[in-house]
N, C-alpha and C positions, 0 to 999 in steps of 0.2 A: 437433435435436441431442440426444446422447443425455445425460445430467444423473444426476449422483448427489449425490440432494438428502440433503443429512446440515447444510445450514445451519439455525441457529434464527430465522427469518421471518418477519413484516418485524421489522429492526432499528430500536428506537426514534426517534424524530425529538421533540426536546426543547426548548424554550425554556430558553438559558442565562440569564437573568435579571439575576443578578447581576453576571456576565463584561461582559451588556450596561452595566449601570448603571455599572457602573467605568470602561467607557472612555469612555462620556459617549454610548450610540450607536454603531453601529447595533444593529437588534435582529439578534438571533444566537441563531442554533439548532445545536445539536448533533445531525447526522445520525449514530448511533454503531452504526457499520461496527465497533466494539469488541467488539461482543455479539453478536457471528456465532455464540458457540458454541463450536465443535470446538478444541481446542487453547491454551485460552484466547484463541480468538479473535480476529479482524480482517479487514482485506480478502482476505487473501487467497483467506478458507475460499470464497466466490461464484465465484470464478477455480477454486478448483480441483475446484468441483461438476461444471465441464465437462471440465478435462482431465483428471483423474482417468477421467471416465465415458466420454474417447477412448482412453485408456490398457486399460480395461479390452474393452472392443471391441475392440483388435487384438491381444487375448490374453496382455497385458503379466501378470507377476507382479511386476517390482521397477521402483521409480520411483529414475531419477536426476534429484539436485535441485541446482543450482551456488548459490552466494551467500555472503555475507559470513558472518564466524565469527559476528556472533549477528543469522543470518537470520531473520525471520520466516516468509518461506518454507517454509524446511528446519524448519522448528518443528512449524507446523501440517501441511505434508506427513505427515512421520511422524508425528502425531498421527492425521489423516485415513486413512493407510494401515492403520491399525493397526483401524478401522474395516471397510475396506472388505477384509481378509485379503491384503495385497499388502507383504512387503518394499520396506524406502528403505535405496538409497546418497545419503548428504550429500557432496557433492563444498564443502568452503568452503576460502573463500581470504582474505587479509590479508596485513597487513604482520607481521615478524617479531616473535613475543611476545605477540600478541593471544591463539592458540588455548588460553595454558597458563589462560587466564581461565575455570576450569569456574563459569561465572556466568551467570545469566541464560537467553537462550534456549541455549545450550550445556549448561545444567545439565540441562534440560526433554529436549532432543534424547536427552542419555544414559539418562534415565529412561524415556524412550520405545523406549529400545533399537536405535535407528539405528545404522547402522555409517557411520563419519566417517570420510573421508579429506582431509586437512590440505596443501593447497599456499600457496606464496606467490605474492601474487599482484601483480604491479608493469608496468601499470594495473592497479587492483583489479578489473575487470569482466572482464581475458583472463584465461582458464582455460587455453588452450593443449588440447591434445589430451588432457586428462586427465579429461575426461566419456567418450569415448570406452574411453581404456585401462581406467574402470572398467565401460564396460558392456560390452568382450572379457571383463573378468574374471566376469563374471556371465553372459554365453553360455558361457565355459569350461567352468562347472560346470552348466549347463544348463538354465540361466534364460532369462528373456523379457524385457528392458531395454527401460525409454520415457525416453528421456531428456525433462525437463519444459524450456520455454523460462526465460531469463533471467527473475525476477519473474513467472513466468507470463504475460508477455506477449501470448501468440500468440491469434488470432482468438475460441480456446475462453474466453481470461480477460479479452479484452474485452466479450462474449456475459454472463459474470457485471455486469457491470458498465451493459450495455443494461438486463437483467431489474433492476437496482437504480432506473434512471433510472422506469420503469415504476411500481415500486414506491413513490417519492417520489412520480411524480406525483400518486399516488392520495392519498399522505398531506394532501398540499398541499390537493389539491381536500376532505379530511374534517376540516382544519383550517383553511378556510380563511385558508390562506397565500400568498401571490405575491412567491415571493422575486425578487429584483433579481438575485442571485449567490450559487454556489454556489461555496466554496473547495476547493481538498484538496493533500495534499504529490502530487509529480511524483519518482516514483524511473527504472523503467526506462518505466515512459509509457504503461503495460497499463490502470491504473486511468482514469488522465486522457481516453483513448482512447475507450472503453469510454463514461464518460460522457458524452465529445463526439458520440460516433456516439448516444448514447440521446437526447441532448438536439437533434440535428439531425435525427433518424426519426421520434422522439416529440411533439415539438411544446413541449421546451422552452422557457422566453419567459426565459432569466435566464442570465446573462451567465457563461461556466465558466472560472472563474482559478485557475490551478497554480503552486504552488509549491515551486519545483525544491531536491530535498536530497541533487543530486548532477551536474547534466548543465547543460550553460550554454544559453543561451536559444537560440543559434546552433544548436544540435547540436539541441534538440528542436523548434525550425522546421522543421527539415530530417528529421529521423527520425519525427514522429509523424504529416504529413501519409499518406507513406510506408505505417506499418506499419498507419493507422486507414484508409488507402484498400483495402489488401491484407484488411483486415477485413473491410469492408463488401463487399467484393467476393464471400469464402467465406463469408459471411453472408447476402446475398442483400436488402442494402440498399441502395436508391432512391441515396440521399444522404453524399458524403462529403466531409472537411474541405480545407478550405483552409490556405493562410497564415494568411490575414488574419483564419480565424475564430480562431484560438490567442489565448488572453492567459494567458501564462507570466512568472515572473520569476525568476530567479536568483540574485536579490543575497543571498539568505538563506543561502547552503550555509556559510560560514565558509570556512576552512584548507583541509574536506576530507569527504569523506562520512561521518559517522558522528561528526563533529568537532564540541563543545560550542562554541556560539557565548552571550555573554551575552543574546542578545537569545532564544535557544530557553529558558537558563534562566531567564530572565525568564518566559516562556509558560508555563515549564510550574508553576513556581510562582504567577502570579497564579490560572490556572484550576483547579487543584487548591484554591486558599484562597478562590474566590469559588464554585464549583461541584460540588469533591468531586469532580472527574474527573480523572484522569490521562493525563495524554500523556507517549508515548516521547523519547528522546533525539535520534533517530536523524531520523525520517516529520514525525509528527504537531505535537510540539512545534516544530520548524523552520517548518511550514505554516503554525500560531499566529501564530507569532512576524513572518511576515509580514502575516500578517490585521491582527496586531496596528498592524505598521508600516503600512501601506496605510492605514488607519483616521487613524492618528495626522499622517499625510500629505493627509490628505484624499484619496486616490483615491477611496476607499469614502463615502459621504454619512454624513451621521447619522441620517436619513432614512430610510437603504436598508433591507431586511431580505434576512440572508444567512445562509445554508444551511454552517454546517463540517462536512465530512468526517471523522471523526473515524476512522482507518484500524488503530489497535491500535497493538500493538508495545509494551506497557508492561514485557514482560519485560527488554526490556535498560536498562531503570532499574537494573538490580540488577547490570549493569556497570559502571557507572562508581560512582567514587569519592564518600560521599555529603557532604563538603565543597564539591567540584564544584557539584553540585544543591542545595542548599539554599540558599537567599537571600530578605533581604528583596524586597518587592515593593514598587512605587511604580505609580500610572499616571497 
């Protein structure tokens, strides 16, 4: 597949230490997918080394990008674009009130010079025909329109996420590690995917637990066997998932997607004060904060050693309010 490598390679794989010693066990590593790079960085940039580089193949000059007003997507898109000489339409949607928020990755988008168009959007994931009416508007004037999948989703941003599993391997095998599980947040199911299919080609031996910061367990049983079978399929892999290989959970999202739960700002304040890292409001922090819960639950051993995903997004810390976010920690 064709690839446009603009990621910074391999992304570190860390011993949290201290994060470990605080919860009493397991040992925990920070896989950090944070330091991709491009755009300040995250999962995205992996996803979009492929479809950018299918984009540019079928002679695209402008990327249409959909997602929430402070996407991470539409961030590093137009960050990436700006790279690779291609105009972005940001297609974002929200509930009413959100857009006047020039904060965070909204502030970044305008700096990067995207042109934004603002719908609401009630389920927040239907766009409605309004990916469409902007890429008429850019044939109009005589452009070449790709419209990108939801989260990057499609076969090209799970392909990012094989070449990562690849990438771990080798770390594992130079650090002699054998992890038991590997965690990471579950938004539209490209990332989660992506590692299911690397870790079932690849000869993963460690258990891949998702945790969901927007979609109920119901819905991604049923969507990700689905869209990681249709993967493997245009990908030209032996092996693809089942039900029964998914371990997802859902109890973490809160209220709503993008919705402060106590227990993400619990996450995200213990592992900033035990580790100097930061996780987002939104992905990473909710992902934690279930690590956290499973742990404290005993799902997870004390015993075990487990691999966090650690996927970016620290810009929309700079959206929310910083009363919100600030808090004692206890564990």
């Amino acid at each position: 597949m064709p690839r446009l490598r603009l990621a910074q390679l391999p992304t570190p794989l860390e011993d949290a230490v201290h994060l470990s010693r605080a919860l009493g066990g397991p040992r925990i590593l920070f896989k950090r997918d944070d330091l991709t790079g491009v755009g300040l960085g995250g999962n995205k940039v992996r996803k979009l080394e492929f479809i950018m580089a299918r984009a540019l193949a079928e002679g695209a000059d402008t990327l249409i990008v959909c997602g929430g007003y402070q996407s991470n997507l539409a961030r590093i898109t137009a960050a990436m674009a700006k790279r690779a000489g291609l105009a972005v339409e940001l297609v974002l949607g929200g509930v009413p009130g959100e857009a006047q928020l020039r904060q965070g990755n909204l502030l970044l988008d305008e700096l990067l010079g995207a042109n934004v168009t603002f719908v609401e959007t009630v389920p927040r994931w239907d766009f409605g025909d309004s990916l469409e009416r902007v890429a008429d508007q850019v044939r109009a004037r005589g452009g070449h329109p790709f419209i990108m999948p939801l989260g990057g989703s499609g076969p090209e941003g799970m392909a990012g996420y094989i070449c990562a599993t690849a990438e771990m391997l080798a770390q594992f095998d130079a650090m002699s590690v054998q992890p038991d599980r590997l965690v990471v947040g579950i938004g539209s199911g490209g990332t989660y995917s992506g590692l299911l299919l690397g870790k079932l080609n690849l000869g993963g031996q460690y258990r891949l637990t998702g945790i969901s910061v927007s979609r109920t367990q119901d819905y991604l049983h049923e969507a990700i066997p689905e869209a990681a079978g249709l993967g493997a399929q245009m990908l030209g892999l032996a092996h693809r998932p089942t039900v029964s290989e998914l371990d997802v959970h859902d109890g973490y999202v809160g209220d709503s997607y993008g919705a402060l739960t106590p227990a993400c700002v619990e996450a995200i304040n213990l592992v900033a004060r035990t580790e100097g890292v930061f996780l987002d409001p939104v992905y990473s922090g909710k992902a934690m904060a279930g690590l956290i819960d499973l742990i404290r639950q005993r799902q997870i051993a004390k015993d075990e050693t487990v691999v966090f995903l650690h996927t970016g997004g620290q810009p929309a810390l700079f959206a929310y309010p910083p009363d919100a976010l600030v808090t004692a920690v206890t564990t």
